[in-house]
N, C-alpha and C positions, 0 to 999 in steps of 0.2 A: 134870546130872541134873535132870528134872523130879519135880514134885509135883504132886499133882490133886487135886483138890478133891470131897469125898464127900459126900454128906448122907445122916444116918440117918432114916429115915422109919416110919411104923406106916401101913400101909395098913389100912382097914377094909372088911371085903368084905361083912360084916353083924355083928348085933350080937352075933352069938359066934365072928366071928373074925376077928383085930386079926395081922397079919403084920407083924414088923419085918424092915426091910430096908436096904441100906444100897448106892446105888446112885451113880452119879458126878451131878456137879450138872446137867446137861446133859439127863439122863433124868428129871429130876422132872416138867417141864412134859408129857412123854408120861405118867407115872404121874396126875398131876393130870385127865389129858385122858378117860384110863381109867378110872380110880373115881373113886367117888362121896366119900369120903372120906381124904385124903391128910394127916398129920399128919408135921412137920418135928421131929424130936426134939435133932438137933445135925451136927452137919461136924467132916469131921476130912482129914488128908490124907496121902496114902498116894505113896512112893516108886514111880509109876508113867508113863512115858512114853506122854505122849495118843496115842491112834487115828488114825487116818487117819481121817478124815469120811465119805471114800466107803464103806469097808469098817464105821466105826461104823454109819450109815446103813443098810447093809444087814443090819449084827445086831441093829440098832432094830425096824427093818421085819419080821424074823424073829422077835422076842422077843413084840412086841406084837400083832403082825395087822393084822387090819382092822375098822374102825368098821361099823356097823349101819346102814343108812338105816332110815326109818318104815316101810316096805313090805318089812321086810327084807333086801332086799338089802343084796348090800357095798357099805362104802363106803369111805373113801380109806385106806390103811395110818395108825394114829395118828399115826408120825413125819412122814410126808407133811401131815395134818391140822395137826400143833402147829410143822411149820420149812419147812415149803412143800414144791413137787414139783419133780423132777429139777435141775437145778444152783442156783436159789435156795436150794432146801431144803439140799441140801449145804453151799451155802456161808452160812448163817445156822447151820448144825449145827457148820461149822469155827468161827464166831465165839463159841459157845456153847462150845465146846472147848476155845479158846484163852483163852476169859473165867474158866476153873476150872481153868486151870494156872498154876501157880507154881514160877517157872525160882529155881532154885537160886544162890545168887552164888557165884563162884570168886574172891571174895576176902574173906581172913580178917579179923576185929575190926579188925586195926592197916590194914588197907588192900592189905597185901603178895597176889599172886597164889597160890594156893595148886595143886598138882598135882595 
Protein backbone atom coordinates (compact mmCIF):
# COMPACT_ATOMS: atom_id res chain seq x y z
CA UNK A 1 0.00 0.00 0.00
CA UNK A 2 0.84 3.43 -0.87
CA UNK A 3 0.72 6.79 0.87
CA UNK A 4 0.65 10.26 -0.85
CA UNK A 5 1.64 13.13 0.13
CA UNK A 6 -0.99 16.23 0.53
CA UNK A 7 -0.49 19.83 1.31
CA UNK A 8 -2.85 21.95 2.91
CA UNK A 9 -2.95 25.28 1.32
CA UNK A 10 -5.19 28.78 1.82
CA UNK A 11 -5.68 30.02 -1.58
CA UNK A 12 -6.32 33.79 -1.67
CA UNK A 13 -8.65 34.81 -4.56
CA UNK A 14 -8.79 38.58 -2.99
CA UNK A 15 -9.01 40.13 0.25
CA UNK A 16 -12.16 38.73 1.36
CA UNK A 17 -11.76 35.48 0.25
CA UNK A 18 -9.09 32.92 1.61
CA UNK A 19 -10.17 29.15 0.38
CA UNK A 20 -8.56 26.32 2.26
CA UNK A 21 -7.76 23.36 0.41
CA UNK A 22 -5.99 20.55 0.63
CA UNK A 23 -4.79 19.06 -2.64
CA UNK A 24 -1.93 16.24 -3.50
CA UNK A 25 1.84 17.87 -3.62
CA UNK A 26 2.08 17.49 -7.29
CA UNK A 27 -0.91 20.19 -7.91
CA UNK A 28 0.57 22.99 -5.97
CA UNK A 29 2.88 24.18 -8.64
CA UNK A 30 -0.48 24.43 -11.05
CA UNK A 31 -2.28 26.16 -7.94
CA UNK A 32 0.94 28.61 -7.68
CA UNK A 33 0.73 29.15 -11.61
CA UNK A 34 -3.10 30.05 -11.13
CA UNK A 35 -3.20 32.61 -8.27
CA UNK A 36 -1.87 35.26 -7.28
CA UNK A 37 -1.54 34.11 -3.73
CA UNK A 38 -0.86 30.46 -2.55
CA UNK A 39 -0.09 29.87 1.09
CA UNK A 40 1.35 26.26 2.47
CA UNK A 41 -0.41 25.71 5.85
CA UNK A 42 0.99 21.94 6.43
CA UNK A 43 1.22 18.06 4.68
CA UNK A 44 -0.21 15.23 5.66
CA UNK A 45 -0.62 11.80 4.06
CA UNK A 46 -3.40 9.89 3.12
CA UNK A 47 -3.65 5.98 2.30
CA UNK A 48 -3.99 6.53 -1.34
CA UNK A 49 -2.66 4.81 -4.42
CA UNK A 50 -0.95 7.42 -7.00
CA UNK A 51 -2.81 8.14 -10.50
CA UNK A 52 -1.65 7.18 -13.55
CA UNK A 53 -0.09 10.46 -15.10
CA UNK A 54 -1.76 10.18 -18.24
CA UNK A 55 -5.26 10.11 -16.65
CA UNK A 56 -3.99 12.76 -13.64
CA UNK A 57 -2.96 14.97 -16.57
CA UNK A 58 -6.01 14.93 -18.02
CA UNK A 59 -7.97 15.90 -14.77
CA UNK A 60 -5.23 18.66 -14.35
CA UNK A 61 -6.05 19.87 -17.60
CA UNK A 62 -9.92 19.60 -16.77
CA UNK A 63 -9.70 21.18 -13.25
CA UNK A 64 -7.57 24.08 -14.20
CA UNK A 65 -8.17 25.30 -17.90
CA UNK A 66 -6.48 27.56 -19.66
CA UNK A 67 -4.14 30.49 -19.14
CA UNK A 68 -5.02 33.94 -20.76
CA UNK A 69 -2.57 35.57 -23.22
CA UNK A 70 -2.25 39.66 -23.23
CA UNK A 71 -4.69 39.94 -26.23
CA UNK A 72 -6.92 37.42 -24.61
CA UNK A 73 -6.76 34.73 -26.00
CA UNK A 74 -6.02 31.06 -24.79
CA UNK A 75 -3.39 30.05 -23.82
CA UNK A 76 -1.50 26.80 -22.82
CA UNK A 77 -3.78 24.51 -20.27
CA UNK A 78 -1.80 25.58 -16.62
CA UNK A 79 -0.66 21.84 -16.31
CA UNK A 80 0.81 22.11 -19.79
CA UNK A 81 2.28 25.64 -18.70
CA UNK A 82 3.81 24.38 -15.18
CA UNK A 83 5.04 20.13 -16.40
CA UNK A 84 5.43 20.70 -20.19
CA UNK A 85 3.30 19.51 -23.24
CA UNK A 86 2.35 16.01 -24.48
CA UNK A 87 4.89 13.21 -23.23
CA UNK A 88 7.53 15.59 -21.45
CA UNK A 89 4.76 17.02 -19.45
CA UNK A 90 3.51 13.60 -18.65
CA UNK A 91 6.50 12.30 -17.72
CA UNK A 92 7.81 15.23 -15.40
CA UNK A 93 3.91 14.85 -14.00
CA UNK A 94 4.96 10.86 -13.29
CA UNK A 95 8.18 12.28 -11.51
CA UNK A 96 6.19 14.64 -9.45
CA UNK A 97 3.84 11.65 -8.55
CA UNK A 98 6.23 9.43 -7.66
CA UNK A 99 8.40 12.34 -5.65
CA UNK A 100 5.02 12.38 -3.14
CA UNK A 101 4.44 8.80 -2.64
CA UNK A 102 5.46 6.90 0.07
CA UNK A 103 5.60 2.96 -0.48
CA UNK A 104 4.73 1.44 2.71
CA UNK A 105 7.38 -1.29 4.16
CA UNK A 106 6.08 -4.89 4.46
CA UNK A 107 8.36 -5.53 7.06
CA UNK A 108 7.62 -5.12 10.66
CA UNK A 109 10.01 -3.43 13.67
CA UNK A 110 11.97 -6.67 14.22
CA UNK A 111 12.63 -7.03 10.41
CA UNK A 112 10.23 -10.31 9.97
CA UNK A 113 8.01 -9.98 6.48
CA UNK A 114 4.69 -9.25 7.56
CA UNK A 115 1.20 -10.44 5.40
Amino acid sequence: MSKTKFVNVIVVRDAALQIPQNVPAWELPILEAVHTTVTVTGESLFDREPPAAEDEFVRLRTKYGRSENEDGSKGLPFVEAVYGQHGIGIGRLRDAIKAATVEESTEDLLGAATA
